[in-house]
C-alpha positions in Angstrom: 36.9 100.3 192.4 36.0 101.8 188.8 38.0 104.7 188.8 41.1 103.1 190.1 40.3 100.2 187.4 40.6 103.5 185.0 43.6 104.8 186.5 45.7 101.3 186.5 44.2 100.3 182.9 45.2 103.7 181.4 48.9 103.5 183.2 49.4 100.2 181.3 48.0 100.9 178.4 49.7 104.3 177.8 53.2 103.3 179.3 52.6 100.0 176.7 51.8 102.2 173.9 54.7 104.9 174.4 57.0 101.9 174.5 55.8 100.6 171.1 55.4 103.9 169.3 58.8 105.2 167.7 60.1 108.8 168.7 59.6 110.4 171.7 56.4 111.6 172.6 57.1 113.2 176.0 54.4 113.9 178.8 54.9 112.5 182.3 52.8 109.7 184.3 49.6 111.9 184.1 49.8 112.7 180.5 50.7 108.6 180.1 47.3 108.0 182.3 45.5 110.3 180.3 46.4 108.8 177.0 45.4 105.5 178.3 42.1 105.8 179.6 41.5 107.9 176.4 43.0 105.1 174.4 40.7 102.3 176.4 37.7 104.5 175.3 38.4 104.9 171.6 40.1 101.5 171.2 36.9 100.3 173.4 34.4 101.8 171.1 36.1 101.1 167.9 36.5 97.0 168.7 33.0 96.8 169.7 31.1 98.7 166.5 34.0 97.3 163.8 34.3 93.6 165.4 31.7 93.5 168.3 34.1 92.4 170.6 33.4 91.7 174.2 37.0 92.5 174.8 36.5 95.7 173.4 33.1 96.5 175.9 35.8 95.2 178.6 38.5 98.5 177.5 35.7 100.6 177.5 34.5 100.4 180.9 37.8 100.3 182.3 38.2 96.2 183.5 41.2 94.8 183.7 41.4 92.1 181.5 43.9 91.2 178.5 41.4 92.1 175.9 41.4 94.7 177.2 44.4 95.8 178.0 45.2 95.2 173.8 41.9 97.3 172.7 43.0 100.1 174.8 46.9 99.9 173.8 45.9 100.0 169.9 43.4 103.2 171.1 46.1 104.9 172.7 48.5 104.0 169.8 45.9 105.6 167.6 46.1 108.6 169.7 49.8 109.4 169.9 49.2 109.0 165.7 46.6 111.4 165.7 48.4 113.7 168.0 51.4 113.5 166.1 49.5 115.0 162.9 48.1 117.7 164.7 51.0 119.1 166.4 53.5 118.8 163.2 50.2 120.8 161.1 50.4 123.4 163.9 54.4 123.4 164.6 
């Protein structure tokens, strides 16, 4: 059950995340799954060294939970931010 865990969790949190981010960020469902399992992982790791979260463990190893579900939202809204810089640099 751990990758599908991955696969609904990043879904979620990436669709979540799109929505709350102004503009338009484009990508389709995989690119939206992508961005949330990467979002889980840094907002995973990021929770757990700067508040030592359990929450934040949860996003990281992909359970389902609504601490985690947050952590990995705020990661993948740190992502589309990131991302956003480095495409404008390069455009």
């Amino acid at each position: 059950m751990g990758i599908i865990a991955w696969i609904v969790l990043g879904l979620i949190a990436g669709a979540i995340a799109k929505l709350i981010y102004p503009g338009s960020q484009g990508g389709g469902i995989f690119a939206t799954i992508g961005l949330g399992i990467l979002g889980a992982l840094v907002g995973g790791y990021l929770g757990q060294v700067l508040l030592g979260s359990s929450g934040a463990a949860a996003a990281s190893v992909g359970a389902l939970t609504i601490p985690s579900i947050i952590f990995a939202v705020l990661g993948s809204l740190l992502l589309i931010f990131i991302w956003g810089l480095i495409t404008r640099r390069a455009a």
